[in-house]
C-alpha positions in Angstrom: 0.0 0.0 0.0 1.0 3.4 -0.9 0.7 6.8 0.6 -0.6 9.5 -1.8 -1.2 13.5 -1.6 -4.0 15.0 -3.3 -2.8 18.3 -4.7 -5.1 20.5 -6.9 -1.9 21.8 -8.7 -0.5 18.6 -10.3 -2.3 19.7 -13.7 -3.6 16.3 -15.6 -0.9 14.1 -13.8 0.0 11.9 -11.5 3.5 11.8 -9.9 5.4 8.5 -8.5 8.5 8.9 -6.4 11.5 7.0 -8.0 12.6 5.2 -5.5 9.0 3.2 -5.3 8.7 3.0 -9.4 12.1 1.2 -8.9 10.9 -1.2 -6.2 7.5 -1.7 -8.1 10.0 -2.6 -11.1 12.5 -5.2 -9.1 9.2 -6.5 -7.6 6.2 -6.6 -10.6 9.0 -6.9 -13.5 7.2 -3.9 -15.0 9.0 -1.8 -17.6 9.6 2.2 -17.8 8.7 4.3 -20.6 10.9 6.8 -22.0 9.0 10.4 -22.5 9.1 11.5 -26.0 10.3 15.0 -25.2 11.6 16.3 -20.9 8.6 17.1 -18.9 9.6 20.1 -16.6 7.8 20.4 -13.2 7.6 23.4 -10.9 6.9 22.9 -7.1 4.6 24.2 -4.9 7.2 27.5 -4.8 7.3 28.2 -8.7 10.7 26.8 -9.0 11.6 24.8 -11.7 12.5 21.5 -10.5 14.0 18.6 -12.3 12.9 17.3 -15.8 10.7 14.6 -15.7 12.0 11.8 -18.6 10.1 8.4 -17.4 7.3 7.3 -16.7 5.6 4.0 -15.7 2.1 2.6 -16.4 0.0 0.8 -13.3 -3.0 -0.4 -12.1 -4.6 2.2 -9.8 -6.5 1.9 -6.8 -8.1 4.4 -4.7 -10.7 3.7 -2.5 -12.9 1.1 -4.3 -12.0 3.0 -7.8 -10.0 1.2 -9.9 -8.5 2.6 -13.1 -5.9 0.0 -15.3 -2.8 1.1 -17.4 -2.2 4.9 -16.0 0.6 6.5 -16.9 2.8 8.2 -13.9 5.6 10.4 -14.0 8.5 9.3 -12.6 9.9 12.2 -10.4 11.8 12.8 -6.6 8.8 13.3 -4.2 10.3 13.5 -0.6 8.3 12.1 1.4 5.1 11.1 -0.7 5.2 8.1 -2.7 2.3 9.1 -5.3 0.2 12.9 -6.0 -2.9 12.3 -7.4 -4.2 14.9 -9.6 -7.5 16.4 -7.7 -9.5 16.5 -10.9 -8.8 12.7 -11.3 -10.6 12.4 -7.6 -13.2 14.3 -8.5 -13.8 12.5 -11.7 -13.8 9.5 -9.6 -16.4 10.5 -6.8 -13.0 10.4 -4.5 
């Protein structure tokens, strides 16, 4: 089970931290996906953080919602292992 934050700034995405897409890749023997062009993220600040250039498709599961092959940026997250997107609640009653 993973921890997530809902933030209403994460703009049509959802974020993984990279050190669980690793462990989810030793573990499930899932594969990454190379971005076709840098995805830049800015933080809660407006600073420009690090470019984004993998992502990894899952199952996700939130509260009885279930949602197959969604794509999540790969990206350093501190302490949070996933942001949901808060439109991506809403759109699922979450």
């Amino acid at each position: 089970m993973l921890k997530a934050l809902v933030n209403s700034g994460a703009n049509k995405s959802i974020f993984i931290n990279t050190l669980v897409a690793i462990n989810i890749v030793k573990f499930f023997w899932t594969i990454v996906v190379s971005l076709n062009s840098n995805c830049h993220i800015c933080s809660y600040n407006g600073k420009t953080e690090e470019q984004i250039t993998h992502a990894i498709i899952l199952h996700l599961a939130v509260n009885r919602c279930c949602q197959a092959n969604v794509p999540m940026l790969i990206t350093n997250l501190g302490q949070h292992d996933i942001i949901l997107e808060w439109k991506w609640c809403e759109k699922h009653n979450i």
